[in-house]
N, C-alpha and C positions, 0 to 999 in steps of 0.2 A: 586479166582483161580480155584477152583474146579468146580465152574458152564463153566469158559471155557473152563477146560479140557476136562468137557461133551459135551461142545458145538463140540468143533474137533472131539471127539471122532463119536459124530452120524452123523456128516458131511459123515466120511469116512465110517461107517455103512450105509448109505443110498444114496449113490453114482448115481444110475441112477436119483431117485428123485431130487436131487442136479445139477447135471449134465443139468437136465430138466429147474428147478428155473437159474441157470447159464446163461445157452443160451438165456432165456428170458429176462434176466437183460442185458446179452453183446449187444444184437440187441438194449435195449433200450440204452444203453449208445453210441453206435454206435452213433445212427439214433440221440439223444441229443445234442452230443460233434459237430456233423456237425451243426445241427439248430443252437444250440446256436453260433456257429462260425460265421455262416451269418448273423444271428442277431446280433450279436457286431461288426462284420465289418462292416456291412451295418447302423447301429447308428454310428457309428463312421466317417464314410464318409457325412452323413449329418450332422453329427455334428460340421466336419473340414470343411466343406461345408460353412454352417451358420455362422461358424468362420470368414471366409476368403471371405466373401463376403458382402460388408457394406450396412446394410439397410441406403437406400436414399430415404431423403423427398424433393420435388419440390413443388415450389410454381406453380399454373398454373391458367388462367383465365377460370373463374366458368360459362360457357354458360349456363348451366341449370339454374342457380339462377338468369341471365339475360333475357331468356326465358320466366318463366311465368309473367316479363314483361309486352309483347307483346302483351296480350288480352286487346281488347279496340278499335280497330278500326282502322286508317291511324293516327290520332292526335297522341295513345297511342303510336304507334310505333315510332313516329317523337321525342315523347318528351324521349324517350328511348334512340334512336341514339343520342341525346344531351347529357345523363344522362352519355351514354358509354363514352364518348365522355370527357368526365369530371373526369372519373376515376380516381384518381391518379396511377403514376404510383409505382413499387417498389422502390425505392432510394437505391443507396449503403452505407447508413446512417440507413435505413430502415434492409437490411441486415446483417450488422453490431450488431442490434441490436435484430435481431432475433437468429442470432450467438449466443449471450451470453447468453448462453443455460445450466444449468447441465444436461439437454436430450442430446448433443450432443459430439459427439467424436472431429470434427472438421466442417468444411461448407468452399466454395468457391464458385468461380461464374467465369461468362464473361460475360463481357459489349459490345453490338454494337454498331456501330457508323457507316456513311458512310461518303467517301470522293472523290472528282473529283481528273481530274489529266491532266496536258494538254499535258503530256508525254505518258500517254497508252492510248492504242486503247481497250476498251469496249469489251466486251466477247456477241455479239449481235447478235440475229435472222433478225435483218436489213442487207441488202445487194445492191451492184447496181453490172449493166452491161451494157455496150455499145452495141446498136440496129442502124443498118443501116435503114435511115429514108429521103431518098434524096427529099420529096417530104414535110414533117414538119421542119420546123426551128424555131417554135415559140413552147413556153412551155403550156405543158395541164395537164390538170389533172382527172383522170379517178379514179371513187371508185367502189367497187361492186364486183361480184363475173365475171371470164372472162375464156373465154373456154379454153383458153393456159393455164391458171394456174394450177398448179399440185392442185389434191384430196387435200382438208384441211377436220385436225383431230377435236372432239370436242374443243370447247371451246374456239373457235377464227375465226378471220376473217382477211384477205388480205385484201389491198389496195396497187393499184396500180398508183404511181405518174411519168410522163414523163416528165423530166425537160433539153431541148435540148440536145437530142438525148440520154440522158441516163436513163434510166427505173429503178427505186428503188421499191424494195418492202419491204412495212413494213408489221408486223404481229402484231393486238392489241387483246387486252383482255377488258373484261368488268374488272374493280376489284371496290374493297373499299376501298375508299383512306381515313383516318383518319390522325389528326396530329400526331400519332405514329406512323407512315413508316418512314423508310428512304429514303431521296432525294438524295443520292448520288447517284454517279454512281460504287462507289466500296465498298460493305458491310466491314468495317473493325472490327474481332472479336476480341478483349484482354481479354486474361485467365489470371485468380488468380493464376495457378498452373499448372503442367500436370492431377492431379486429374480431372479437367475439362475439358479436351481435353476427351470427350466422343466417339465423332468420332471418334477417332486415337483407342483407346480403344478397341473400338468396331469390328473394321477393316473397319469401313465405306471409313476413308480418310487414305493414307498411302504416306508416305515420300518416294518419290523413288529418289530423287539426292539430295547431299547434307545434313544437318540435321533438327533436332526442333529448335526451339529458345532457348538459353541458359538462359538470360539475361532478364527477367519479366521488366523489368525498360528502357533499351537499345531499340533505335529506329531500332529492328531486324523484319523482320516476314517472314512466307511461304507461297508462293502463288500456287494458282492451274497452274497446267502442262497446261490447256486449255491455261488462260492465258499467262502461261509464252512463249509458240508457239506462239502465235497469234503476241504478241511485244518482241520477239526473246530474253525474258531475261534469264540470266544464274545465277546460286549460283555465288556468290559473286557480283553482278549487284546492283548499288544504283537504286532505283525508286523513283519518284518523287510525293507526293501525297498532293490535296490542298482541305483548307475547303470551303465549301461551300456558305458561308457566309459572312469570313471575307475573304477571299481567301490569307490565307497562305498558304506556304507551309512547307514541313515536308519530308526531307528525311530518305528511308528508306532502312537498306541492308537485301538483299536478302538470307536469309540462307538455304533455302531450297524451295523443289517446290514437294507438294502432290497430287495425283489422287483423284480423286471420284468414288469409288469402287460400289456407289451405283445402283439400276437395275431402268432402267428410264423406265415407262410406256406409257410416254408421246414420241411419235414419232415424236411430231409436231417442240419440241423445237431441237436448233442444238446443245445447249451446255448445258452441267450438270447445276443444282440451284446452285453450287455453285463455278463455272466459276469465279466471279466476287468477291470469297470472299478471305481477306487476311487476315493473320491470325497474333496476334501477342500479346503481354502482357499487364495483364492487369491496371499494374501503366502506361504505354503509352498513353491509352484511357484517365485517370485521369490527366492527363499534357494536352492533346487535350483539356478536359473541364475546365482545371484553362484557359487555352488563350481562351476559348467562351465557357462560361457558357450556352450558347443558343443551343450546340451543341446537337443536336438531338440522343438519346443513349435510347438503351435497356439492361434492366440487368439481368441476370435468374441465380438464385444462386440454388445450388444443399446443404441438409443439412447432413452431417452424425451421424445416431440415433447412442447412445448407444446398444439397442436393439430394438426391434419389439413390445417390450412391453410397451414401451414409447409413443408410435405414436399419441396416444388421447391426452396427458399430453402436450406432444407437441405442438399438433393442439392447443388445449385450451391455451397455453401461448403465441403462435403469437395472436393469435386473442385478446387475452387480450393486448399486445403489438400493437393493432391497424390496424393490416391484414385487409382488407374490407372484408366484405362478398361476395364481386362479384369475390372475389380470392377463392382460395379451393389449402387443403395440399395430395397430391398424394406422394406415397411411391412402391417402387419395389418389398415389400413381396410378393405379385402374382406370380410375377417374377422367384423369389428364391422358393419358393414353390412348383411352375410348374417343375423349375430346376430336384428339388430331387424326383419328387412324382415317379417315377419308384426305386428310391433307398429306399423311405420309402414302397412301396406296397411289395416288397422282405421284408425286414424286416416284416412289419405285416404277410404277411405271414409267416415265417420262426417262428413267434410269437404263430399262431393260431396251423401249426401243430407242436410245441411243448406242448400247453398245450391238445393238442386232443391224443396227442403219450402217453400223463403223467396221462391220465385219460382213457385209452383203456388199458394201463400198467397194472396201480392200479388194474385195475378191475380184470381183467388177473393174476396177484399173489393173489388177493383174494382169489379167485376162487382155486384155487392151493391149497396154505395154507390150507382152509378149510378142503379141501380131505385128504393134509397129515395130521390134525388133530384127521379126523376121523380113519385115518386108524392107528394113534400114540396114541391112547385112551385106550389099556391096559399099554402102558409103562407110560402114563400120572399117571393113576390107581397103578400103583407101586411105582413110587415117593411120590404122596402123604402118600400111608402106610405105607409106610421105617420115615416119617415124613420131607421132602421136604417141604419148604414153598411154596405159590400159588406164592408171588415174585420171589421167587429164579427158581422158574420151569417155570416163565413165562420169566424172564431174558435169561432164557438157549434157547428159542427157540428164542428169538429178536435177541440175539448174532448170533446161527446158519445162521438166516439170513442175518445179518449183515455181517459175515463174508462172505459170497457167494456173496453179494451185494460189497462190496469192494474190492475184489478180480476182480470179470468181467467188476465193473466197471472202475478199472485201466486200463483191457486190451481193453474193447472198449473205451475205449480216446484215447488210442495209436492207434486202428483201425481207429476211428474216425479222429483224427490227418492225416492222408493219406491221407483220404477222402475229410477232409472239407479244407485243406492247398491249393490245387489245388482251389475249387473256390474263396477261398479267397486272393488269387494271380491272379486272374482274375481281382475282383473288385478291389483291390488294384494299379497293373498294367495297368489300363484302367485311372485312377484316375490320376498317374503319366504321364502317356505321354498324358492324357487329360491337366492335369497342365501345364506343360514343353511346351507342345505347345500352349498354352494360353499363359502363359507368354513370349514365345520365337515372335508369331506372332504380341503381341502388340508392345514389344521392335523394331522389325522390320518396324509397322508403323510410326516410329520414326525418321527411316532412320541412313542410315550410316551401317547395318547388325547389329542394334538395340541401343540403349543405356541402356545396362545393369546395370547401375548406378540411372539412375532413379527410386524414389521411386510412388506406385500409388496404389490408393485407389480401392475397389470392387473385381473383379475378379485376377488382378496383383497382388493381397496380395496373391494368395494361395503361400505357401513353399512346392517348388519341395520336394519329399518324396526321400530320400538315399539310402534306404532299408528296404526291405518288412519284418516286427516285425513276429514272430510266430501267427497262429491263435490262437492256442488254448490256449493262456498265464493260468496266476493266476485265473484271475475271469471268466473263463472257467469249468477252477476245482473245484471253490469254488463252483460255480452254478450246478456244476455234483457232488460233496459231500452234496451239500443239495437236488436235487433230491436221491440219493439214502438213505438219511435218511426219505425221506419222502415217498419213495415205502414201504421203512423199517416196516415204523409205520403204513404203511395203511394196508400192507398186514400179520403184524401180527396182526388185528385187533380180528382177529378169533381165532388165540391164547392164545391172552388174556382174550377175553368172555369164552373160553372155559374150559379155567381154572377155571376161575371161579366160571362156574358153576356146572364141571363134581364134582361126587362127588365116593372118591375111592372105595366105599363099591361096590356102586351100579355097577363103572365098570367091578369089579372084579367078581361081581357073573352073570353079561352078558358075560364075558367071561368064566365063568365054564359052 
């Protein structure tokens, strides 16, 4: 009790000097209580970030390991194209049992298949028109490139066929035809879930009349808007679609009808890639393959990790589960990473000039302390001779500035609080109607002015934020009472060597 009587007492005896230490400590508590505000906002936004965004692993075919292959000549390459050719493909057997994971949170997929239809009209860059020809009545046929022809883009070439009196022009491609293409004429996709509707997600493809498909099992699906103009169908329209093969057919109703929002580079084609694709669930596709097993299908399952720290564990268990080597596991950490790295460079910074503010401080009350030491060196000298112990005279001066040190640093938290509440209502506020409208834009790909009932995986999972929490909470203060314990002890560091080693005889008779 008595050493902090003394402590108060020379606070108020030494007022400017105090005064001085004060202001130094308020500025730092200022300039801290903000750092550290954007520092835990900005941790906390990549935090909820990486929450609310599920690391996804894809299986994808491994070119490079098919690659070096290819050295060897015309034979080596020949017996490559055989080899590819032979690949198995994935099985939905196959991902079922890459599923049963304790790496993973959950996994889906969607299977393609194609199918004709002798009810719709094709979504096709072929065309004809009638030419007045009063002097041809018999059919020709012309190939090659022709001076009427409009300019063609890379990657293709016209031909021109005259078949009385009507002129068709087709447009072809070189491609590579493997038994895994589809031969239909309408790519038909069955999702596991909304989780795999990555498109819709994304804002790639978006429901504009009508809805999604409810009913994963129910012969429902949505077709693209090219389509549905071309063969005048409407929401609620049955369509007709038949296999290829065995030539059944499969009616289907129409519950909605989506754009392709996508930016085509290709000037040459008339209608989007995915004109001809219909969309629909994935138990549908597996009823198509109990009636013909032969039916030609692709399957691309998406997996969700636990975390990011799994991703090897993973890889190493499909593979031991029998994955080929010409497959390879791809994940969207990149992704997510790229996302925040403006959110984590804030924070790193906000990190770097707090400990440079903590170590420019330090140095700064050192420096201080030492002078009021020197110039406290007969009152030091009279404690000891009254018989003061070196503890109890060094506690009196740690106290002095402890108490100066809690005192200022109360009121710059409260300064600080003004200061750092503003940009932490920035990033906060940026966060929420960044979310809100993520999640409000996917709901809307959906159609109908969204289905806010539907649950989905990645970016959909963030939870819209209610209300903006205080910056500067608990672990604000805790992190500002252990900064100022720790200016405490550094800058009474002088204090206490100097107690040490002053010795009272000798002050006493430097001051006579």
């Amino acid at each position: 009790m008595y050493i902090l009587k003394n402590s108060f007492l020379s606070i108020i005896r030494n007022k400017g000097r105090n005064i001085l230490i004060g202001i130094i400590i308020l500025v730092i508590a200022a300039s801290s209580t903000v750092t550290l505000a954007i520092r835990n906002t900005a941790n906390n936004l990549v935090k909820n970030y990486e929450e609310s965004h599920d690391i996804i692993a894809s299986i994808a075919f491994n070119r490079q390991e098919l690659s070096h292959n290819f050295e060897g000549g015309e034979d080596a390459r020949k017996e490559n194209i055989e080899a590819f050719n032979e690949i198995e493909q994935i099985t939905l057997e196959d991902i079922k049992k890459y599923g049963e994971s304790s790496y993973l949170k959950d996994y889906y997929y969607y299977i393609a298949t194609s199918l004709n239809s002798d009810t719709l009209s094709k979504a096709s860059d072929s065309y004809e028109y009638e030419v007045e020809d009063k002097k041809t009545t018999t059919s020709t046929t012309t190939s090659g490139p022709s001076g009427n022809m409009p300019p063609m883009g890379k990657g293709g070439n016209r031909q021109m066929v005259t078949r009385n009196n009507t002129t068709v022009i087709t447009k072809s491609k070189e491609t590579f035809q493997s038994s895994r293409n589809l031969t239909g004429d309408f790519e038909l996709d069955g999702y596991s879930s909304y989780d795999a509707m990555t498109d819709f997600t994304n804002g790639i493809y978006k429901v504009t009349d009508g809805e999604m498909i409810s009913d994963f099992s129910a012969f429902e699906c949505v077709i693209s808007s090219e389509l549905a103009t071309l063969n005048k169908v409407k929401v609620g329209d049955t369509i007709k679609l038949k296999n290829p093969t065995t030539k059944d057919t499969y009616d289907f109703v129409v519950k909605g009808i989506y754009e392709d929002n996508s930016e085509q580079d290709d000037a040459v084609n008339m209608y989007s890639p995915s004109a001809n694709k219909i969309i629909t669930g994935s138990e549908v596709i597996q009823k198509l393959i109990k009636d013909d097993d032969t039916l030609v299908t692709n399957t691309t399952p998406s997996f969700v990790l636990q975390n990011k720290d799994v991703i090897e564990e993973f890889t190493e268990e499909v593979k031991s589960k029998g994955l080929s080597d010409y497959y390879t596991v791809n994940t969207n950490v990149d992704e997510l990473e790229s996302a925040t790295q403006s959110i984590s460079n804030v924070k790193t910074f906000a990190t770097m000039f707090l400990v440079i503010t903590l170590i420019i401080s330090a140095i700064v009350l050192l420096v201080i302390n030492m002078i009021n030491i020197r110039e406290r060196k007969y009152e030091i000298g009279v404690y000891r001779t009254i018989g003061v112990s070196k503890f109890k005279l060094t506690m009196q001066f740690v106290l002095e500035l402890l108490i100066v040190a809690i005192i200022m640093l109360g009121i710059g938290a409260v300064c600080g609080t003004f200061l750092a509440k503003p940009v932490g209502n920035i990033l906060l506020e940026n966060e929420i109607e960044s979310s809100k409208a993520s999640q409000e834009e996917i709901s809307n790909n959906f159609g109908k002015g969204g289905r806010m009932d539907m649950k989905f995986g990645g970016v959909v999972n963030i939870q819209p934020v209610d209300k903006i929490e205080a910056v500067v909470d608990f672990t604000v203060i805790a992190e500002l009472v252990g900064i100022g314990v720790f200016l405490t002890v550094i800058s009474s560091l002088a204090s206490m060597i100097s107690i040490q080693r002053f010795s009272p005889l000798t002050i006493l008779k430097e001051r006579s």
